[in-house]
C-alpha positions in Angstrom: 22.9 13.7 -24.5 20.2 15.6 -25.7 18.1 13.0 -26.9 18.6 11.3 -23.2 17.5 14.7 -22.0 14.8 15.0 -23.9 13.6 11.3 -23.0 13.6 11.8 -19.5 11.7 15.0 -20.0 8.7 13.8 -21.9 8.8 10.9 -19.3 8.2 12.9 -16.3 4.4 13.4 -17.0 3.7 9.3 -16.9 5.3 8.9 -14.1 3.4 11.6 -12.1 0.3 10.5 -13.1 0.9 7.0 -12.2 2.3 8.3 -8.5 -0.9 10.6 -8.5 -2.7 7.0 -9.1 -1.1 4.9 -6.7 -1.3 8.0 -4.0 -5.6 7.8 -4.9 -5.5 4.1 -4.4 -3.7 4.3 -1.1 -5.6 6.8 0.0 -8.9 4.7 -0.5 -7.3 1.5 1.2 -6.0 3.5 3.7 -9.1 4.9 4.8 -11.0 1.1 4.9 -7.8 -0.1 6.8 -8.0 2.7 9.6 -11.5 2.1 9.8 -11.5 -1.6 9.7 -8.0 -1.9 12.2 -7.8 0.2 14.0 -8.8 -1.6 17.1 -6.5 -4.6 16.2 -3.4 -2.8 15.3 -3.7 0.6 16.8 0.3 1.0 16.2 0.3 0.6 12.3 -3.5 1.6 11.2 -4.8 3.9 14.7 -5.0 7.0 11.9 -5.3 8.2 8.7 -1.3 9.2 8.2 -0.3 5.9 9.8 -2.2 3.6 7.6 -0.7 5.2 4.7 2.2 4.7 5.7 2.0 1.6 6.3 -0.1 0.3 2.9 2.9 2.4 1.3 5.1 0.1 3.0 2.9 -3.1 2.1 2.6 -2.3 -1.8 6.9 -1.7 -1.5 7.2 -4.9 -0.2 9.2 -3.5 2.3 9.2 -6.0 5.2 5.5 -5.9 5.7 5.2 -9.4 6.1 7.5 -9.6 9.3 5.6 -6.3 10.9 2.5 -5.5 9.9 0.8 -8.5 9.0 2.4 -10.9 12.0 0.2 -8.9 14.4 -3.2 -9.7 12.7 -2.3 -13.7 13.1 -4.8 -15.0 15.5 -3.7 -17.2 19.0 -3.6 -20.6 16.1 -1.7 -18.7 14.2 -4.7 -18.2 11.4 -5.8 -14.7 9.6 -9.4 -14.0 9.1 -10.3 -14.1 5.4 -11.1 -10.4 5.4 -7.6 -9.3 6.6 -6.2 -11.6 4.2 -8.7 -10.6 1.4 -7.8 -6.8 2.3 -3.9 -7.3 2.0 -4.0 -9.7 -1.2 -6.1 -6.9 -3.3 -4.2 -4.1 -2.1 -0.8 -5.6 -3.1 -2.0 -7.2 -6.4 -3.7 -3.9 -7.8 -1.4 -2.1 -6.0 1.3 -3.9 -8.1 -0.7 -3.5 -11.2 -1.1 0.4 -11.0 3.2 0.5 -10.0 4.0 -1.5 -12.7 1.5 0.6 -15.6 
């Protein structure tokens, strides 16, 4: 038990920094996205604390695809290449800074 203890103690300092990380990150993609769609998606990226939200949800892969992302589907049903540029980086090194 006290070597568990003492595991999970030494492990705690890792795993803030790489929260502290992924909060920087989001923060930066969060700050594009409000500015970049905010006029296509006011509901999901209108502000600062709603775009977090949001890229937090996208980089959990908690059912972004099915909210956040259906709305920026044009009338074909295509996606700019930005939008889809934006989303693919921030899940992929969003991904890679979760799993470090």
């Amino acid at each position: 038990l006290s070597r568990i203890v003492s595991a999970l103690a030494a492990s705690v300092a890792p795993v803030m920094n790489s929260f502290f990380l992924l909060f920087l990150f989001t923060s930066v993609y969060a700050t594009i996205a409000t500015h970049a769609f905010k006029h296509r998606n006011a509901e999901f990226f209108g502000r600062f604390s709603a775009s977090f939200f949001s890229l937090f949800q996208v980089v959990t892969a908690d059912s972004w695809a099915s909210t956040i992302t259906r709305s920026f589907f044009n009338d074909n049903g295509s996606v700019d290449v930005g939008v889809a540029t934006f989303f693919i980086s921030y899940v992929l090194l969003g991904g890679i800074v979760l799993i470090n």
